[in-house]
N, CA, C and O atoms as a GROMACS GRO file, in nm:
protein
  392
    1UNK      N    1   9.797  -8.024   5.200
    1UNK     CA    2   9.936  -8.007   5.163
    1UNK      C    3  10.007  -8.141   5.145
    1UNK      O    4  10.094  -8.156   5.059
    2UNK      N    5   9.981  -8.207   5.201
    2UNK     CA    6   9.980  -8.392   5.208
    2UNK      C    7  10.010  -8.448   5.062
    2UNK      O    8  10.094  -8.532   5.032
    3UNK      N    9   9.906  -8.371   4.964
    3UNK     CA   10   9.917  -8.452   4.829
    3UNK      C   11  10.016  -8.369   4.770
    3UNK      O   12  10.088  -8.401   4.676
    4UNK      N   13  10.016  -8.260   4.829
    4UNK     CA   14  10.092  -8.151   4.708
    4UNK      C   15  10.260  -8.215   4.727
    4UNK      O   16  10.340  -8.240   4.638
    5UNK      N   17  10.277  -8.231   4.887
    5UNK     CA   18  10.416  -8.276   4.916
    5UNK      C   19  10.428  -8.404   4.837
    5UNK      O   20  10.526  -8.415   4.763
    6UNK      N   21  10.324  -8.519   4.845
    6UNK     CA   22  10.371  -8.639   4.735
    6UNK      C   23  10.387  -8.633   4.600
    6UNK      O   24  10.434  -8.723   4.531
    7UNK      N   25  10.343  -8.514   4.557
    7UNK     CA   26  10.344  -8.527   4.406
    7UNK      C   27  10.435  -8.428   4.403
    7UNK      O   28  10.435  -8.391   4.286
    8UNK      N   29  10.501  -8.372   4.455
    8UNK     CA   30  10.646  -8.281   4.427
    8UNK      C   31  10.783  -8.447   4.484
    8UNK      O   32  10.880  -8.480   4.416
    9UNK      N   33  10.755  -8.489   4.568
    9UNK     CA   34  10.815  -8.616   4.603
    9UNK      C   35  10.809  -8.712   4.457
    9UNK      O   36  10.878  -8.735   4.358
   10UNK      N   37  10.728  -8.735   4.492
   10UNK     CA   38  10.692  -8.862   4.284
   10UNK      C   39  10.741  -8.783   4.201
   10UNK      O   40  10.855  -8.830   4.201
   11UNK      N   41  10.747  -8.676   4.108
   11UNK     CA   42  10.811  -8.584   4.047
   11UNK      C   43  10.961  -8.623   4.056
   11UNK      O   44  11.026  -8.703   3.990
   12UNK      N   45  10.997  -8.535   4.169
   12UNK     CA   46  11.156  -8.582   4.215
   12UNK      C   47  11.207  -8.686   4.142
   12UNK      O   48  11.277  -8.679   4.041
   13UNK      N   49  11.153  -8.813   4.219
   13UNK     CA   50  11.173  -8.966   4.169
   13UNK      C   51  11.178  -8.966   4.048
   13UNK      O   52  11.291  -8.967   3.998
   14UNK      N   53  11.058  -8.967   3.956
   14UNK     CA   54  11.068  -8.995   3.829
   14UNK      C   55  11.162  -8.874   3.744
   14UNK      O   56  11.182  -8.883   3.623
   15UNK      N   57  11.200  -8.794   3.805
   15UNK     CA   58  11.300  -8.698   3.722
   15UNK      C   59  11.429  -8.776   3.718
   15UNK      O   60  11.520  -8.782   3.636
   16UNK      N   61  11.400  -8.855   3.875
   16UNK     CA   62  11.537  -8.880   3.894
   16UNK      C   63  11.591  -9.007   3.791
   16UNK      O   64  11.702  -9.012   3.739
   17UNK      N   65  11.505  -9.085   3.780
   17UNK     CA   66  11.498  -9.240   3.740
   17UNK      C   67  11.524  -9.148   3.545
   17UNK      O   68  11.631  -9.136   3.484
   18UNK      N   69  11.408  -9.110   3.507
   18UNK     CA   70  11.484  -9.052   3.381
   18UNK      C   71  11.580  -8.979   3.346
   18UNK      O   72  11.599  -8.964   3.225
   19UNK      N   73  11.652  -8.926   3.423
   19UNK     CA   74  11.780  -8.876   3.387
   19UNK      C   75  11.849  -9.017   3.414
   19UNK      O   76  11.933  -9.012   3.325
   20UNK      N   77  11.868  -9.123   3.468
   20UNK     CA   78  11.968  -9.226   3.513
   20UNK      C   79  11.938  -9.302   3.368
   20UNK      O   80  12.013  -9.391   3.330
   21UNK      N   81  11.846  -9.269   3.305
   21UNK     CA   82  11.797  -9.416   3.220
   21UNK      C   83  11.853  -9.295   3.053
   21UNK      O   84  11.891  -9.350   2.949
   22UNK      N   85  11.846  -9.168   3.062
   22UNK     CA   86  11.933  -9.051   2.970
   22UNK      C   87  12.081  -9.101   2.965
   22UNK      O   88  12.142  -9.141   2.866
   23UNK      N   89  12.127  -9.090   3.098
   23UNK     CA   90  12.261  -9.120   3.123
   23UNK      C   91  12.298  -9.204   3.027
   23UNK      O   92  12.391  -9.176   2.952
   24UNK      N   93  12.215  -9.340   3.015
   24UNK     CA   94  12.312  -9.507   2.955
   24UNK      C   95  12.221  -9.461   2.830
   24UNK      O   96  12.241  -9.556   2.755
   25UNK      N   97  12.160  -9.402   2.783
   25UNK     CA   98  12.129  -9.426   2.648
   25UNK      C   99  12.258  -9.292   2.603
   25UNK      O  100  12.332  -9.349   2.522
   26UNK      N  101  12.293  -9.193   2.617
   26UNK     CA  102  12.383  -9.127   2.609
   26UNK      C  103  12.576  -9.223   2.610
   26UNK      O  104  12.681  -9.215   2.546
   27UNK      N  105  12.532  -9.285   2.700
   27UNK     CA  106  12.665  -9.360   2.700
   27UNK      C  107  12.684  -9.540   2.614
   27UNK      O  108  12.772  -9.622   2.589
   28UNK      N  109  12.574  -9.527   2.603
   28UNK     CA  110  12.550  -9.640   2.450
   28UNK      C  111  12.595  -9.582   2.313
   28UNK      O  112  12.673  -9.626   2.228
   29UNK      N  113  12.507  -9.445   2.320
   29UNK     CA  114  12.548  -9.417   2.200
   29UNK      C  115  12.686  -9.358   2.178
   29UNK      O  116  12.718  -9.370   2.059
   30UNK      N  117  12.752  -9.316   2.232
   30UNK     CA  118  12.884  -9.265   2.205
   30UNK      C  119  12.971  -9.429   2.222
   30UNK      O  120  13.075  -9.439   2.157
   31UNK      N  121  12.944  -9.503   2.276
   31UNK     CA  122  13.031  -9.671   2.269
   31UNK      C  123  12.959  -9.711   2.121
   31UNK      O  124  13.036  -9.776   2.049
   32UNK      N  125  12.863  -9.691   2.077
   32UNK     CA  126  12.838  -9.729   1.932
   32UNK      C  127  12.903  -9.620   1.828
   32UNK      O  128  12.904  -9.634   1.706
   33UNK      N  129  12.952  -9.518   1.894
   33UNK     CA  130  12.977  -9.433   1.765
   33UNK      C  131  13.106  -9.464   1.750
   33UNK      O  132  13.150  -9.429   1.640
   34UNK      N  133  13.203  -9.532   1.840
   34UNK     CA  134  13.334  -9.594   1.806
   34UNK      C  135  13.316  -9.681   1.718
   34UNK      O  136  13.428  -9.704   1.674
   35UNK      N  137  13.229  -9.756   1.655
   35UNK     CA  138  13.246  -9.826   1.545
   35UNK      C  139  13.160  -9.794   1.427
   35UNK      O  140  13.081  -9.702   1.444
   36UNK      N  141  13.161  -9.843   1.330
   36UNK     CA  142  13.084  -9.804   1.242
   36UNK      C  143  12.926  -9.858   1.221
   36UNK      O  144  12.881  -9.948   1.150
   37UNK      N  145  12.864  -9.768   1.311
   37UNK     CA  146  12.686  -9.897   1.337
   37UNK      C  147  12.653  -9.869   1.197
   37UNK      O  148  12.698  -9.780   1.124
   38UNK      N  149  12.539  -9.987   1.165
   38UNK     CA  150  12.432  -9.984   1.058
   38UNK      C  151  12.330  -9.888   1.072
   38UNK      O  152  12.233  -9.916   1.142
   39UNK      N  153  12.340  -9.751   1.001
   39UNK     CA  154  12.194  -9.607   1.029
   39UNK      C  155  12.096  -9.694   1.016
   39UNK      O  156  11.989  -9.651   1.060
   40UNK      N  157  12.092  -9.813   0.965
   40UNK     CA  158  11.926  -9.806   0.902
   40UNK      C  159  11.905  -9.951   1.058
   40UNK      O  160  11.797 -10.010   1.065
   41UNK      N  161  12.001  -9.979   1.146
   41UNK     CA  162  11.924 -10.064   1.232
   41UNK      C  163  11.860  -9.961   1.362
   41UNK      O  164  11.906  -9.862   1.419
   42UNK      N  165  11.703 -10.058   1.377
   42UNK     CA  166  11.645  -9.931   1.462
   42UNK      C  167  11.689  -9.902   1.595
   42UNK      O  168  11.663  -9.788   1.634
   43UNK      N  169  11.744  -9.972   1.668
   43UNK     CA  170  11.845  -9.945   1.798
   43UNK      C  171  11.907  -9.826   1.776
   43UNK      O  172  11.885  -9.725   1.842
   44UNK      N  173  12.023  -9.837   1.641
   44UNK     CA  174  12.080  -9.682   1.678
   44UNK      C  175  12.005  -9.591   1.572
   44UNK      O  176  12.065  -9.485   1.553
   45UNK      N  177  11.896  -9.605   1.501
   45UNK     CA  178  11.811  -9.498   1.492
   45UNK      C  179  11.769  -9.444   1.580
   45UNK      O  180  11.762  -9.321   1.578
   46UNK      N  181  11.720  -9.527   1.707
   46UNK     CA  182  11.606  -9.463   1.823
   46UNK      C  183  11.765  -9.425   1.928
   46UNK      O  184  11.744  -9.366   2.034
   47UNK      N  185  11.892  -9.457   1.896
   47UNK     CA  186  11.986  -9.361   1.994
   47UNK      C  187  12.035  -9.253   1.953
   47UNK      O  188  12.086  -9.170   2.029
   48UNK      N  189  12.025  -9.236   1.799
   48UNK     CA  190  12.075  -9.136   1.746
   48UNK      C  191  11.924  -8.987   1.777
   48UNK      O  192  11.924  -8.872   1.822
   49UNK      N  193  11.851  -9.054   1.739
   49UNK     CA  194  11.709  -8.970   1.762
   49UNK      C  195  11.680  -8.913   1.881
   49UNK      O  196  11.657  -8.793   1.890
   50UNK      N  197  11.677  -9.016   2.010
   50UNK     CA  198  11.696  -8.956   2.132
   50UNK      C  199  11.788  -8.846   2.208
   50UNK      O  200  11.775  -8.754   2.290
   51UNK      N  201  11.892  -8.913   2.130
   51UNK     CA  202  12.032  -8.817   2.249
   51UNK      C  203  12.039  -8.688   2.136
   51UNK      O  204  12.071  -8.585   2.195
   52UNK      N  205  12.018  -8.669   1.992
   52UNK     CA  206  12.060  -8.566   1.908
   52UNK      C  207  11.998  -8.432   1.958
   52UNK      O  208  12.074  -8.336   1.971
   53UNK      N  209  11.846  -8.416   1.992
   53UNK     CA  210  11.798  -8.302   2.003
   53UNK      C  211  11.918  -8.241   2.144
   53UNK      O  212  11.940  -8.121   2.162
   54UNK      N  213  11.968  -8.330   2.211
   54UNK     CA  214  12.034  -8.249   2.366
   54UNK      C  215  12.156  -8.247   2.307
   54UNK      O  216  12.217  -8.146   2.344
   55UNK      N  217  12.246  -8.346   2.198
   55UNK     CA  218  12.405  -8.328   2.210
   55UNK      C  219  12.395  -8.210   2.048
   55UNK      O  220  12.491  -8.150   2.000
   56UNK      N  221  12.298  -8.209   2.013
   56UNK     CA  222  12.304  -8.102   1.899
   56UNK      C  223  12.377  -7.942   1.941
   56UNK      O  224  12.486  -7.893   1.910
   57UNK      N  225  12.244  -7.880   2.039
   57UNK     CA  226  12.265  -7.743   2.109
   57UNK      C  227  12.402  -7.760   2.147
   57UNK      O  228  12.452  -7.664   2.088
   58UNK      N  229  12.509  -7.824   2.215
   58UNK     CA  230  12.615  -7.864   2.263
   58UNK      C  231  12.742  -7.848   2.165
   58UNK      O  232  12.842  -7.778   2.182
   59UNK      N  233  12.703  -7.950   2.036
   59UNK     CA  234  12.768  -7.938   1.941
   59UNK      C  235  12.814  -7.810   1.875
   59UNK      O  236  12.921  -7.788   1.817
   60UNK      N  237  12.726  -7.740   1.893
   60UNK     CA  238  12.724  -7.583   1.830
   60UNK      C  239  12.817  -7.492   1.933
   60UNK      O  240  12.906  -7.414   1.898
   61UNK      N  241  12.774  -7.521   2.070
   61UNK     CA  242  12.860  -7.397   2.146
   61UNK      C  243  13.001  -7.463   2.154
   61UNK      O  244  13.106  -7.404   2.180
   62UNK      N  245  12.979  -7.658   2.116
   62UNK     CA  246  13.194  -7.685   2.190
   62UNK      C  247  13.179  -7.743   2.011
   62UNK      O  248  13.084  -7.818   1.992
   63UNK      N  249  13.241  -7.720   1.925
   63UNK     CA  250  13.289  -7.788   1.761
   63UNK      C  251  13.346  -7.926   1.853
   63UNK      O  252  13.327  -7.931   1.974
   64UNK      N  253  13.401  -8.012   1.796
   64UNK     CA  254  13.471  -8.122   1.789
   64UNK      C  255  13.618  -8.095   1.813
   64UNK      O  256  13.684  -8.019   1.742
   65UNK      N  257  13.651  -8.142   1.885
   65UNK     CA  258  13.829  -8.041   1.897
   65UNK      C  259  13.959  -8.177   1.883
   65UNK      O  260  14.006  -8.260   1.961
   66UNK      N  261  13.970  -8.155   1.793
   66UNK     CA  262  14.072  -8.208   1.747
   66UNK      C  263  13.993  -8.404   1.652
   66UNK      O  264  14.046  -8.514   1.637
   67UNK      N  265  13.891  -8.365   1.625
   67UNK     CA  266  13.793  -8.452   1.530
   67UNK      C  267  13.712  -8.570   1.678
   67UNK      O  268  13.651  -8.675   1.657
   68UNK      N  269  13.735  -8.518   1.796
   68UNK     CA  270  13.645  -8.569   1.920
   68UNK      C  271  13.525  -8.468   1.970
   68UNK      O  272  13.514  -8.352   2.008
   69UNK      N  273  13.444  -8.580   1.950
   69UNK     CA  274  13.306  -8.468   2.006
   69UNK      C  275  13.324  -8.544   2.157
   69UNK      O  276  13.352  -8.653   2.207
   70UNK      N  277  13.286  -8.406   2.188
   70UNK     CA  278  13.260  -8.428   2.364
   70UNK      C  279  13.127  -8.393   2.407
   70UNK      O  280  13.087  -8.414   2.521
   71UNK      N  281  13.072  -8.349   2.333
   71UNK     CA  282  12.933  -8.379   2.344
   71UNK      C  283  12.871  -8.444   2.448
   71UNK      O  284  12.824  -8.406   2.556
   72UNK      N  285  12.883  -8.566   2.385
   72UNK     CA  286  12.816  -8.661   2.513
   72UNK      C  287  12.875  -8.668   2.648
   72UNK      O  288  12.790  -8.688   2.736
   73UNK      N  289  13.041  -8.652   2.706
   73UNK     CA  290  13.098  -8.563   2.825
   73UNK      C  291  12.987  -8.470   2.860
   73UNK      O  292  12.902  -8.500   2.944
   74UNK      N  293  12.988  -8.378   2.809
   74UNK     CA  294  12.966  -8.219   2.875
   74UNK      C  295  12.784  -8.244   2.927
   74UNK      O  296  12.734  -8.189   3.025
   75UNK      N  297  12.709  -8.341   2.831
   75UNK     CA  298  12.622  -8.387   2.872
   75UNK      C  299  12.534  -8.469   2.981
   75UNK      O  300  12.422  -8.473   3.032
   76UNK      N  301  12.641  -8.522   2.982
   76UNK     CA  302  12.637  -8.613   3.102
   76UNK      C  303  12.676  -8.528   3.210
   76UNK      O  304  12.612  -8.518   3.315
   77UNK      N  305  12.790  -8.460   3.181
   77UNK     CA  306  12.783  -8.340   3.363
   77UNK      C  307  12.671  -8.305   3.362
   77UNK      O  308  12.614  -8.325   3.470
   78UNK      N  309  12.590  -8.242   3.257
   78UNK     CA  310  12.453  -8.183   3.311
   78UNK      C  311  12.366  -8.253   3.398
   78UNK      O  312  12.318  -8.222   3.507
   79UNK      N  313  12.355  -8.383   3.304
   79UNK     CA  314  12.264  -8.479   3.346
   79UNK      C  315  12.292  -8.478   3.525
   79UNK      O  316  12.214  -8.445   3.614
   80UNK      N  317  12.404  -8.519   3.530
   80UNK     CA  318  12.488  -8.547   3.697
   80UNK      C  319  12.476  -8.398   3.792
   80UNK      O  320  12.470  -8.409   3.915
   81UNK      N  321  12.473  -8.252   3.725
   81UNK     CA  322  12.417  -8.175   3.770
   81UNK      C  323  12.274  -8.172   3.818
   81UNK      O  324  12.253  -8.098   3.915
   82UNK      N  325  12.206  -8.217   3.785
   82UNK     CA  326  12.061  -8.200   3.773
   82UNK      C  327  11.991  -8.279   3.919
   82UNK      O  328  11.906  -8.257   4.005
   83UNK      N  329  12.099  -8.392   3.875
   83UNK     CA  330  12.079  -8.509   3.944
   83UNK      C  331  12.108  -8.479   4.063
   83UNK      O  332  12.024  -8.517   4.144
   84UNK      N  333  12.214  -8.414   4.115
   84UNK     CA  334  12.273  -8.393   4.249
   84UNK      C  335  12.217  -8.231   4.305
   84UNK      O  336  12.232  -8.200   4.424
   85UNK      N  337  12.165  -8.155   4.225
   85UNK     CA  338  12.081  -8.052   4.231
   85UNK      C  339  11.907  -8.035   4.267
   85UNK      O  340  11.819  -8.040   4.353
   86UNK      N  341  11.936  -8.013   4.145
   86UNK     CA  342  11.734  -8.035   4.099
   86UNK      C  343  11.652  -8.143   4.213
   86UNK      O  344  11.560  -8.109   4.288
   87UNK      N  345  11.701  -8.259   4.205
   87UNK     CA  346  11.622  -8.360   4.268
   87UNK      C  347  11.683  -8.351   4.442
   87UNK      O  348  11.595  -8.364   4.527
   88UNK      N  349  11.758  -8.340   4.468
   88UNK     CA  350  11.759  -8.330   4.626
   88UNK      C  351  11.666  -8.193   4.685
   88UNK      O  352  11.609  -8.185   4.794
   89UNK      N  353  11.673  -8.070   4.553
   89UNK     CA  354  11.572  -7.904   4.598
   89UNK      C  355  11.415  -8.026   4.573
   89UNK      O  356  11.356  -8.074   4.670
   90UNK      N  357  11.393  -8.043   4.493
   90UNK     CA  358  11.262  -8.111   4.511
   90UNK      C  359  11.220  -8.214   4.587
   90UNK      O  360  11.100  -8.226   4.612
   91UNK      N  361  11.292  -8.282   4.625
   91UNK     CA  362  11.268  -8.344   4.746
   91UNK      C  363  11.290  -8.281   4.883
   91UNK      O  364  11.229  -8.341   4.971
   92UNK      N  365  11.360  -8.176   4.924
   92UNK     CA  366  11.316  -8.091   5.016
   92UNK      C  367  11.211  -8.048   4.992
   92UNK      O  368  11.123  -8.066   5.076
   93UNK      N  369  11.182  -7.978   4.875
   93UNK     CA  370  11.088  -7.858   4.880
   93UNK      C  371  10.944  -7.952   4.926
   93UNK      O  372  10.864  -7.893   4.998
   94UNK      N  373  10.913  -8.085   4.888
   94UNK     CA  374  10.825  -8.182   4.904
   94UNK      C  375  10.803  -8.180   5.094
   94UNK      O  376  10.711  -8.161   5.173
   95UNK      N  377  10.963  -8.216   5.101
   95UNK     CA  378  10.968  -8.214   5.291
   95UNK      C  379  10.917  -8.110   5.342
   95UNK      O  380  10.811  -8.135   5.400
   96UNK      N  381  10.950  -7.993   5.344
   96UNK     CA  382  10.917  -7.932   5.397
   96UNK      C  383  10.789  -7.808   5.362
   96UNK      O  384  10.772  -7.694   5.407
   97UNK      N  385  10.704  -7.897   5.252
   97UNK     CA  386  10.567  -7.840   5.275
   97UNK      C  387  10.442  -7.930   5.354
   97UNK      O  388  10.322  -7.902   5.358
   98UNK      N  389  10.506  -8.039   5.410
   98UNK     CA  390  10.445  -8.124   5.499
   98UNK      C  391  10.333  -8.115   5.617
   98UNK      O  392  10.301  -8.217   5.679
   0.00000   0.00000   0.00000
């Protein structure tokens, strides 16, 4: 049970570390969308590419309200949900199969 608890533990972690590293690419790209970036430089190709498949679904259930996407808001609660959720149940659930 030893390994099963570390690799629900390592899990945890690395869920945790990629949602933190989601977070700032999410909050890059909405500080780049205040200005007018270059589409064709690959920085905000690879931010537009990353964050679109998650602020897309989003886009659809909240429109833009009043020509502001909040998108990347409502996203980031998730992210911060997950974070203060998900990863503290998996790191119990790790503890206490010990």
């Amino acid at each position: 049970m030893f390994v099963v608890s570390q690799f629900i533990n390592a899990l945890a972690t690395v869920i945790d570390i990629v949602l933190r590293l989601y977070t700032w690419i999410i909050i890059i790209r909405a500080i780049i969308s205040w200005v007018n970036p270059d589409p064709y430089n690959p920085i905000v190709q690879f931010l537009y590419r990353s964050t679109e498949p998650v602020l897309r679904p989003i886009r659809r259930i909240i429109p833009p309200i009043g020509g502001i996407d909040i998108s990347p808001v409502i996203a980031l609660i998730i992210i911060y949900f997950l974070q203060l959720w998900l990863v503290p149940v998996l790191h119990h659930i790790a503890w206490s199969i010990r």
